[in-house]
TORPA-4810 file (N, C-alpha, C, O; in nm, 3 decimals):
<nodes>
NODE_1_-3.233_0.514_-1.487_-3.101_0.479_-1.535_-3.115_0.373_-1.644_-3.196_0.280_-1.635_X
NODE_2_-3.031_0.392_-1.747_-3.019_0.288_-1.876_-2.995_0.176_-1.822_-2.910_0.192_-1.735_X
NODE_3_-3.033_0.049_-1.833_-2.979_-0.069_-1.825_-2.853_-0.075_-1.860_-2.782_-0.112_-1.767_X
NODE_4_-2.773_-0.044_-1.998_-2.640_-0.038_-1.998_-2.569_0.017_-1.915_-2.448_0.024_-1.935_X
NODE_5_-2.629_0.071_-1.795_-2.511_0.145_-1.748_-2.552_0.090_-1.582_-2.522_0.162_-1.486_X
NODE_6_-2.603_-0.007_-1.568_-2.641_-0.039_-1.424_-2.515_-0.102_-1.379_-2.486_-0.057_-1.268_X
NODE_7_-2.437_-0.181_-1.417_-2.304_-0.193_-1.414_-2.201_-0.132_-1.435_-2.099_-0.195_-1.405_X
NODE_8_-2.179_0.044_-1.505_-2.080_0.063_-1.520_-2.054_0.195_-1.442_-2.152_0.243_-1.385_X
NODE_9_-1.935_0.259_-1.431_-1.861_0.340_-1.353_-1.799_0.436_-1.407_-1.812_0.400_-1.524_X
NODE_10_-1.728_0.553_-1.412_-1.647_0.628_-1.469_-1.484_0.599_-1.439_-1.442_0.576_-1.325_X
NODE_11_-1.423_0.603_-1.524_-1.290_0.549_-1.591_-1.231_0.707_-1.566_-1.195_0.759_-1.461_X
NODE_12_-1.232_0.736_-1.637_-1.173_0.895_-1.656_-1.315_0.991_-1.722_-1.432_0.955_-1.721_X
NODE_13_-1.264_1.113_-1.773_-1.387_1.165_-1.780_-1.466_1.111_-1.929_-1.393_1.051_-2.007_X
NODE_14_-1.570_1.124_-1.958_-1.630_1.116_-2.070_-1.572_0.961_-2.134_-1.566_0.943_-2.255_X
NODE_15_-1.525_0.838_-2.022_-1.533_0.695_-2.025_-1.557_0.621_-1.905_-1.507_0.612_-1.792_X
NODE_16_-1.663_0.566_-1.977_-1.756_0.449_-1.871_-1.704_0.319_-1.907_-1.701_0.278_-2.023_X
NODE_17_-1.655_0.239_-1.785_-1.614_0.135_-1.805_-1.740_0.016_-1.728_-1.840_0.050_-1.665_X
NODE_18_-1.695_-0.125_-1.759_-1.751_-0.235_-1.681_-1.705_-0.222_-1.511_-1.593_-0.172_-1.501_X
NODE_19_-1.772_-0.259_-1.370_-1.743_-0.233_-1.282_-1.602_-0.323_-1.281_-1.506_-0.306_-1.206_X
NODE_20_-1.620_-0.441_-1.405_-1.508_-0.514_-1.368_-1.388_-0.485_-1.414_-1.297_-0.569_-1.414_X
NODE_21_-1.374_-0.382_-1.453_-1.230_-0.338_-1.501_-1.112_-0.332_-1.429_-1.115_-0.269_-1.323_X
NODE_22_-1.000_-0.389_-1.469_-0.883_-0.418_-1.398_-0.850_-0.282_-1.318_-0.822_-0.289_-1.199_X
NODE_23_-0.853_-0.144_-1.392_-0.785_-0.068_-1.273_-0.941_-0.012_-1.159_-0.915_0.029_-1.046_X
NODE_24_-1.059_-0.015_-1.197_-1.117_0.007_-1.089_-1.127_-0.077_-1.037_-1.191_-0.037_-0.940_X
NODE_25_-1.101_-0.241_-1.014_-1.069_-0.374_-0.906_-0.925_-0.284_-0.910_-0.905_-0.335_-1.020_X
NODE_26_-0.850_-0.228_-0.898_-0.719_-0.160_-0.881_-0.751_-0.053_-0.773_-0.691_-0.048_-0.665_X
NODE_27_-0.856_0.037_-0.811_-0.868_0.107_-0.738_-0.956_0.085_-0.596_-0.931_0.133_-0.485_X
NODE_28_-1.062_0.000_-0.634_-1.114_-0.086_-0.508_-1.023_-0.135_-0.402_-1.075_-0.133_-0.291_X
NODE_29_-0.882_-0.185_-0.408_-0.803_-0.221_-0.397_-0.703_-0.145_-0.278_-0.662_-0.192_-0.172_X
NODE_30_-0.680_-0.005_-0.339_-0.630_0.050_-0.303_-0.728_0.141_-0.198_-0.664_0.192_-0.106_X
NODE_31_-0.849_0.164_-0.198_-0.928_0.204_-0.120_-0.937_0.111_0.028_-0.951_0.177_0.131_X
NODE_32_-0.930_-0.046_0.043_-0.961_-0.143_0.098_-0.817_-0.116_0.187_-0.817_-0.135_0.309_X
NODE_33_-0.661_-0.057_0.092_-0.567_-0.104_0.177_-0.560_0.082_0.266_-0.501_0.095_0.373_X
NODE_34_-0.610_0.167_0.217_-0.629_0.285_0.288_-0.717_0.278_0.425_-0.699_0.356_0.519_X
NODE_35_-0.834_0.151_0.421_-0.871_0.161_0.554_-0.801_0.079_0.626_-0.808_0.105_0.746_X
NODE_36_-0.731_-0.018_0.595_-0.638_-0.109_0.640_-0.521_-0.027_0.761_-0.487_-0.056_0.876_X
NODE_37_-0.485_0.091_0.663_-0.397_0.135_0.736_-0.439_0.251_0.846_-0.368_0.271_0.945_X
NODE_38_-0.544_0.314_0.825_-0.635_0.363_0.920_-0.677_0.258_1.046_-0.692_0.334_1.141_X
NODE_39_-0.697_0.149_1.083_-0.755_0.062_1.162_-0.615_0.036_1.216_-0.614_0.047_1.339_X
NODE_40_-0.470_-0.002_1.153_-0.362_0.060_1.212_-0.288_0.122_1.269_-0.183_0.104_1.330_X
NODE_41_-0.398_0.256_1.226_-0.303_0.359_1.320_-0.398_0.397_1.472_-0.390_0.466_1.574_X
NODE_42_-0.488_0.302_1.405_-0.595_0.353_1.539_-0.539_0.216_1.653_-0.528_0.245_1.772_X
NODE_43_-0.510_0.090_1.612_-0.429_0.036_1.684_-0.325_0.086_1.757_-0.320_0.111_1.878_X
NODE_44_-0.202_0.106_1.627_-0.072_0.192_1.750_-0.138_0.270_1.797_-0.119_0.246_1.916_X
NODE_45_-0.232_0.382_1.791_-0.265_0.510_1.875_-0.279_0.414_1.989_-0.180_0.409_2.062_X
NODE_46_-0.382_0.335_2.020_-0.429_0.296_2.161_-0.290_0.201_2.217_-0.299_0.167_2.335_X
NODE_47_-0.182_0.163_2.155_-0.075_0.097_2.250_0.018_0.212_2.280_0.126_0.214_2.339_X
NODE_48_-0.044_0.295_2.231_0.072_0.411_2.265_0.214_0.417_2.192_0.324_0.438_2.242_X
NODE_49_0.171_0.386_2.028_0.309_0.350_2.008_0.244_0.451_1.840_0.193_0.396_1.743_X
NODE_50_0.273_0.617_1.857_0.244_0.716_1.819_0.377_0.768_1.696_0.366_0.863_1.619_X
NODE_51_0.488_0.683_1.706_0.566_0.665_1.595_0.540_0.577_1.480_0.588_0.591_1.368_X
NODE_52_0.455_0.480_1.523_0.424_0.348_1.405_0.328_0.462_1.368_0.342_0.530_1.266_X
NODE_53_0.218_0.479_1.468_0.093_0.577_1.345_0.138_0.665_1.269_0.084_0.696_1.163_X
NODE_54_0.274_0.733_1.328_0.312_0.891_1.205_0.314_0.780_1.102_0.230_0.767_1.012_X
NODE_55_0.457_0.671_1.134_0.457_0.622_1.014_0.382_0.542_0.904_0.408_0.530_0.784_X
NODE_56_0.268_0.482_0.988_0.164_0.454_0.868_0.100_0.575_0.802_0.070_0.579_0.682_X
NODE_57_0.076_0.698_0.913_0.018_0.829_0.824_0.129_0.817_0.699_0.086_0.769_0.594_X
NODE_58_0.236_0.848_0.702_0.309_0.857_0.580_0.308_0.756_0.488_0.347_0.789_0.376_X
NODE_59_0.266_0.613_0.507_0.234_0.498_0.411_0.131_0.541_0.384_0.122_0.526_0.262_X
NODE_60_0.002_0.608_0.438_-0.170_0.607_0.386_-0.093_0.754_0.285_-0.078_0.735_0.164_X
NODE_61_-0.070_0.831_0.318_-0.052_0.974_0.205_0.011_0.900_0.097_-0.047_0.880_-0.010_X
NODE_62_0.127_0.858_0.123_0.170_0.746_-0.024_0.043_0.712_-0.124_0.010_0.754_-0.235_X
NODE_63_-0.004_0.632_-0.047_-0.107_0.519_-0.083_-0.193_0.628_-0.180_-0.214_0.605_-0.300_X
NODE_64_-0.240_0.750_-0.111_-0.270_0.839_-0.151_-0.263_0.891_-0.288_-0.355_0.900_-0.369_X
NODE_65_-0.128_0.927_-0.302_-0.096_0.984_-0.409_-0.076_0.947_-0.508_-0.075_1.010_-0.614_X
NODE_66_-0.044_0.766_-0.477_-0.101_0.640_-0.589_-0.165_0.656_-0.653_-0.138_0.680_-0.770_X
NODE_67_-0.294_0.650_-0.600_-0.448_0.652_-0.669_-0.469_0.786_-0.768_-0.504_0.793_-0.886_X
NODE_68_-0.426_0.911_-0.647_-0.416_1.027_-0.753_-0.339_1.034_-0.836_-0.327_1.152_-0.870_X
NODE_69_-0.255_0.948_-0.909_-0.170_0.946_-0.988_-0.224_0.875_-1.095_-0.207_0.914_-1.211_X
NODE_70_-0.303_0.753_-1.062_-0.359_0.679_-1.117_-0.468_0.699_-1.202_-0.484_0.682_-1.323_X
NODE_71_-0.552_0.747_-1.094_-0.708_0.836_-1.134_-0.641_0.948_-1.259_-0.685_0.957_-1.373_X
NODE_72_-0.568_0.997_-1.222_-0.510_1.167_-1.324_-0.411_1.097_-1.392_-0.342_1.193_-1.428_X
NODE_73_-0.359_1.005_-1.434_-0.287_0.972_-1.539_-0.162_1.067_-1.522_-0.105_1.126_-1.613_X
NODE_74_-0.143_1.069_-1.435_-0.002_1.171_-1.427_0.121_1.044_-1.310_0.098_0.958_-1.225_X
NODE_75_0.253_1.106_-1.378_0.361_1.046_-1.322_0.353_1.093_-1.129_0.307_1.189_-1.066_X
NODE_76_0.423_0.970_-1.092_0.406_0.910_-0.949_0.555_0.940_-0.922_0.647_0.882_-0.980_X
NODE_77_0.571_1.042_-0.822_0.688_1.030_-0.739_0.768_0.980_-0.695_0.761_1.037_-0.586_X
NODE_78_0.888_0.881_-0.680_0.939_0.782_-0.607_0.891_0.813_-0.463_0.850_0.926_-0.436_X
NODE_79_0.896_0.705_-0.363_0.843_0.684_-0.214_0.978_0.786_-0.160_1.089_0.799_-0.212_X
NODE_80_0.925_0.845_-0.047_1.030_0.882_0.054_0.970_0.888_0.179_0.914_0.988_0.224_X
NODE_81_0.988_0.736_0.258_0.909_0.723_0.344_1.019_0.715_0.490_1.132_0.665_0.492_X
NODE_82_0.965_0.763_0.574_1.082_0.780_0.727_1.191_0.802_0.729_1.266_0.749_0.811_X
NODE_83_1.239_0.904_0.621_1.297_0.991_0.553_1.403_0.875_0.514_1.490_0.844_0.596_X
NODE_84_1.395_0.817_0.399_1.462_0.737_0.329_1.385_0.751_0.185_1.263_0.768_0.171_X
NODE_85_1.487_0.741_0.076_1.427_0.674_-0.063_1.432_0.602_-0.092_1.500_0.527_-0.021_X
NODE_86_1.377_0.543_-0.209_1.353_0.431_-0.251_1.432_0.308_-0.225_1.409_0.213_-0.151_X
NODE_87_1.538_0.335_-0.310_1.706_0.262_-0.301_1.731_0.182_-0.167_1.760_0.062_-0.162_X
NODE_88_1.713_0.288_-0.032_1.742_0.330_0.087_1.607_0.218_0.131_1.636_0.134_0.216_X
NODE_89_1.507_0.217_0.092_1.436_0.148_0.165_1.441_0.001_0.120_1.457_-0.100_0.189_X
NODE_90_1.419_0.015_-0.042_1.517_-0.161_-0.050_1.585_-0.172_0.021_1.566_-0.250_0.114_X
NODE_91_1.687_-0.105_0.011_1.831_-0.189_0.086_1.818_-0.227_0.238_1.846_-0.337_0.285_X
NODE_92_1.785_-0.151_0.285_1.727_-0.148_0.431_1.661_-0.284_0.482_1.694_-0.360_0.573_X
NODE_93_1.501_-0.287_0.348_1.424_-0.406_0.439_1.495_-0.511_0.337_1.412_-0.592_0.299_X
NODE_94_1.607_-0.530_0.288_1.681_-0.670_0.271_1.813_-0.692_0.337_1.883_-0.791_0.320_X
NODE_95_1.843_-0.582_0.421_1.978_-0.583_0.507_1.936_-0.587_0.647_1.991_-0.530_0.740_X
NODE_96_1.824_-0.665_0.651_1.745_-0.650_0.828_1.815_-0.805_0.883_1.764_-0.907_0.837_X
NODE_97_1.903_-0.816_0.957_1.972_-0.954_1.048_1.869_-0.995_1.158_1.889_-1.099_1.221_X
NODE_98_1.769_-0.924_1.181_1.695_-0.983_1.262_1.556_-1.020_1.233_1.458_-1.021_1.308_X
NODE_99_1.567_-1.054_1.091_1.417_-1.101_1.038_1.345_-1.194_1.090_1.418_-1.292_1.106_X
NODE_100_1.238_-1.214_1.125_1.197_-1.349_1.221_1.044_-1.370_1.104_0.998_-1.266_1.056_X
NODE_101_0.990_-1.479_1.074_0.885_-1.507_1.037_0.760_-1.483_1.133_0.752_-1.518_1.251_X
NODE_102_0.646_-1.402_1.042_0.585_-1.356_1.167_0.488_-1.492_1.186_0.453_-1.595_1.127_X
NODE_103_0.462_-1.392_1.359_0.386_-1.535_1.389_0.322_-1.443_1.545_0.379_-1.337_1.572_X
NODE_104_0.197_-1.495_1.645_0.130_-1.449_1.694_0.213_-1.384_1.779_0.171_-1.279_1.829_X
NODE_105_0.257_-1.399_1.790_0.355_-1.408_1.994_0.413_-1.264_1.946_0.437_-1.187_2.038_X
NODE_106_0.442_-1.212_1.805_0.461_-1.088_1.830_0.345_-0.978_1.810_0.326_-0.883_1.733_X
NODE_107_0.301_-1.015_1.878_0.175_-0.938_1.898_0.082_-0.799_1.794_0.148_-0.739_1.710_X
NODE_108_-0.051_-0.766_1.813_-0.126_-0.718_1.710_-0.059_-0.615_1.616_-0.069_-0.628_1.494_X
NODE_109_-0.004_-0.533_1.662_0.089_-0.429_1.542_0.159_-0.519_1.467_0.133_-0.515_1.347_X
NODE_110_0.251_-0.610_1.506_0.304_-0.672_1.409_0.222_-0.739_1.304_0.235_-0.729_1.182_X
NODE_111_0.143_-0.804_1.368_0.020_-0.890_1.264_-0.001_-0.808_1.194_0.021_-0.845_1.078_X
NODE_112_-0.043_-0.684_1.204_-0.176_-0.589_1.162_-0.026_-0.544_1.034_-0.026_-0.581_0.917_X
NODE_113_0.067_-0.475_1.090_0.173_-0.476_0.960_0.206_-0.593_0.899_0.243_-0.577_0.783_X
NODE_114_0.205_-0.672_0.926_0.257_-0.775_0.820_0.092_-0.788_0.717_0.106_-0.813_0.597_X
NODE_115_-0.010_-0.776_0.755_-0.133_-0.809_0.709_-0.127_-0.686_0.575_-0.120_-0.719_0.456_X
NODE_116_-0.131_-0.530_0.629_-0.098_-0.445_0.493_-0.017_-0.477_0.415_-0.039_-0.459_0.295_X
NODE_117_0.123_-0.547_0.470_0.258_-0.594_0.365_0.187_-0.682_0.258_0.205_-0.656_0.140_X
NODE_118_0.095_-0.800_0.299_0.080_-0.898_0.248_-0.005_-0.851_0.113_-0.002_-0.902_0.001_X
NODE_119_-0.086_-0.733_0.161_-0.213_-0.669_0.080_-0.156_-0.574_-0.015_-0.206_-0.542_-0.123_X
NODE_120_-0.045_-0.533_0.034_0.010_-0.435_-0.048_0.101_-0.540_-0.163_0.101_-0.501_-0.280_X
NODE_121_0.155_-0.631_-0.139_0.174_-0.728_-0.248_0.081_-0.775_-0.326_0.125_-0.800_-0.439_X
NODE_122_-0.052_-0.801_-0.308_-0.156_-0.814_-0.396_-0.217_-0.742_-0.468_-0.281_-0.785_-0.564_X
NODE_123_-0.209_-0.580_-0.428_-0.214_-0.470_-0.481_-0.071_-0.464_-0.635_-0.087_-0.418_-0.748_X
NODE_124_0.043_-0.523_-0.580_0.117_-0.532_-0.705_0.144_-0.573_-0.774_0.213_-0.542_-0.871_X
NODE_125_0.062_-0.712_-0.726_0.022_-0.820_-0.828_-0.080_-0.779_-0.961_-0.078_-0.824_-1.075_X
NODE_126_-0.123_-0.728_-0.930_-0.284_-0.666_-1.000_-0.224_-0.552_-1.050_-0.246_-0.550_-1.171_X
NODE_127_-0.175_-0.480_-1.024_-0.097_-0.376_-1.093_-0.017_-0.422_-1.231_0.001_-0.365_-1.339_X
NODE_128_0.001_-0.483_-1.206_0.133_-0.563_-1.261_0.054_-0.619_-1.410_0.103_-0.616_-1.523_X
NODE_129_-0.087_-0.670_-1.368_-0.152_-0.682_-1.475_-0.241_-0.587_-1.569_-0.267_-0.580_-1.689_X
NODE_130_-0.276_-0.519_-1.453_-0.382_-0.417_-1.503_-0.325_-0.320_-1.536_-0.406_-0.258_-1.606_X
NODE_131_-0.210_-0.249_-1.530_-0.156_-0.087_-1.516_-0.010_-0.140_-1.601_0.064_-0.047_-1.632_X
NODE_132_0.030_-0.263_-1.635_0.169_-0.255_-1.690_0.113_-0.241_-1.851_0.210_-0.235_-1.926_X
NODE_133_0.003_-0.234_-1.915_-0.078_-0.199_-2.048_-0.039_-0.033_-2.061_-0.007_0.010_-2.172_X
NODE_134_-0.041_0.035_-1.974_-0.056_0.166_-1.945_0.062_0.245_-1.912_0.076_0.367_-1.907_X
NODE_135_0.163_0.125_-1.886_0.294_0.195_-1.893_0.328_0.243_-1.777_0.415_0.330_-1.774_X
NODE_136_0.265_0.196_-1.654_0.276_0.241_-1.479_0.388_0.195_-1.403_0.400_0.156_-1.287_X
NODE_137_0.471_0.211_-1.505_0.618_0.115_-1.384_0.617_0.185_-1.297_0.658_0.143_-1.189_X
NODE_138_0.583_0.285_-1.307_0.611_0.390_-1.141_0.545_0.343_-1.058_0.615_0.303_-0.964_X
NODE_139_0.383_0.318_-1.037_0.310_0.272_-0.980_0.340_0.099_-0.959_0.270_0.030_-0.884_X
NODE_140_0.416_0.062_-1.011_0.421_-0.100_-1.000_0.548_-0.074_-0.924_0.556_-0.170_-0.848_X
NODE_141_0.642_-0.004_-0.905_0.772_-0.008_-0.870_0.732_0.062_-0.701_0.752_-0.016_-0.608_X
NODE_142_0.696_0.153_-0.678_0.595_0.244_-0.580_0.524_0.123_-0.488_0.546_0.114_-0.368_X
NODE_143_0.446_0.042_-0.552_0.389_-0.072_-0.450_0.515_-0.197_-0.380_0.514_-0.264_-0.277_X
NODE_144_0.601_-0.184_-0.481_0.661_-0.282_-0.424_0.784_-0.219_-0.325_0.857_-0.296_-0.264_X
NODE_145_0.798_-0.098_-0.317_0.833_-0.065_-0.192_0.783_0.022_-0.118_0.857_0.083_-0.041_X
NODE_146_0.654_0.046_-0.122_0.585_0.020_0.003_0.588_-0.109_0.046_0.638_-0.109_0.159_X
NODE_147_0.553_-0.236_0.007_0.565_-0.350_0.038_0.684_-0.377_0.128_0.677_-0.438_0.235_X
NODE_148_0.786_-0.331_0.079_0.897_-0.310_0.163_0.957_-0.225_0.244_1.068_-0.258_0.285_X
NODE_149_0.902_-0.101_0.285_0.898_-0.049_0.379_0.794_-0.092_0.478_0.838_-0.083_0.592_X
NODE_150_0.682_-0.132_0.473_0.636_-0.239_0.572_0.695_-0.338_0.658_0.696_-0.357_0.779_X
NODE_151_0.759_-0.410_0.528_0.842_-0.530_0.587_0.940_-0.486_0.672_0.972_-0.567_0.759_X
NODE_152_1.029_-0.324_0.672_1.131_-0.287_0.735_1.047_-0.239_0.854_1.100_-0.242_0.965_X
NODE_153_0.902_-0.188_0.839_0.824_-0.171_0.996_0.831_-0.272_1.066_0.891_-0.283_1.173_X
NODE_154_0.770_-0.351_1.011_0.717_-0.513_1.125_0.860_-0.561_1.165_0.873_-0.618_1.274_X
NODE_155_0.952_-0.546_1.096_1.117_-0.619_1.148_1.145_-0.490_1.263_1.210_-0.528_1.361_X
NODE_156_1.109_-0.362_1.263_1.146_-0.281_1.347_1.041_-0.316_1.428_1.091_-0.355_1.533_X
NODE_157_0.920_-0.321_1.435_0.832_-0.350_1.524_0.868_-0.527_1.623_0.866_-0.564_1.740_X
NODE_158_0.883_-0.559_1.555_0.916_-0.729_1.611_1.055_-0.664_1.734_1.044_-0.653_1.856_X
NODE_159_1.165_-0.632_1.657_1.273_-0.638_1.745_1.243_-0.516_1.873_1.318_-0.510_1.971_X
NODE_160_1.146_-0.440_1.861_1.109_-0.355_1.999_1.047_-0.444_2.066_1.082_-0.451_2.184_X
NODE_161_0.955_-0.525_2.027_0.883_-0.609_2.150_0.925_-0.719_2.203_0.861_-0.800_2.270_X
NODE_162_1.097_-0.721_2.153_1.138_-0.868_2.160_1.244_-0.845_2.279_1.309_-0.940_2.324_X
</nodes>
């Protein structure tokens, strides 16, 4: 292998970038929050709580179709997650009356969702820098409600165990 290229990666086809390039730390990113939500659902599976896992399955396919959107330079779907859209899921996780700041006592699902929420905001942070060059409002708009359909999990998750 060339020395020039002991550091670099494929971008799209027939472009090699630095490993440090904003959207593959983008896509690293998004790989990191895909096992995130896998180790999630393997959580709810073992509390027996087989509705949080559908619904993270449907946050990881999201997450999914991100990247393939990303990777292929092609337009990103709005979210339609636990059969709500976008709109529907704003409004939702900012019309929640029983928001509580998380904290241990509501035990590991909640943590473990609030922990993707937190990641999935850093994911749109970085977006925000790396992908708004590129014209990705979809993908920047897409993270931030997932971000908030999280937040409407863990507020639904908190008030079941409460």
């Amino acid at each position: 292998m060339k020395e020039s290229y002991k550091y670099m990666t494929k971008l799209s086809p027939g472009r090699q970038v630095p490993k440090t390039h904003g959207r593959i730390q983008f896509r690293g990113l998004i790989d990191t929050l895909e096992a995130e939500l896998i180790e999630a659902q393997i959580l709810a599976a073992s509390q027996g709580e087989e509705k949080y896992c559908g619904y993270l399955g449907e946050i990881l396919d999201y997450l999914r179709s991100i990247i393939a959107a990303e990777v292929k330079e092609t337009p990103l779907a709005p979210p339609f997650l636990f059969g709500m859209d976008a709109d529907e899921i704003h409004r939702r996780s900012h019309n929640i009356e029983s928001a509580k700041l998380p904290c241990h006592t509501q035990g590991p699902l909640a943590a473990r969702l609030n922990t993707i929420r937190a990641k999935v905001r850093e994911a749109e942070l970085l977006a925000i820098r790396v992908l708004e060059p590129y014209q990705r409002d979809d993908i920047i708009l897409a993270l931030n409600r997932l971000s908030s359909a999280l937040w409407y999990l863990f507020c639904e998750c908190i008030e079941e165990t409460s």
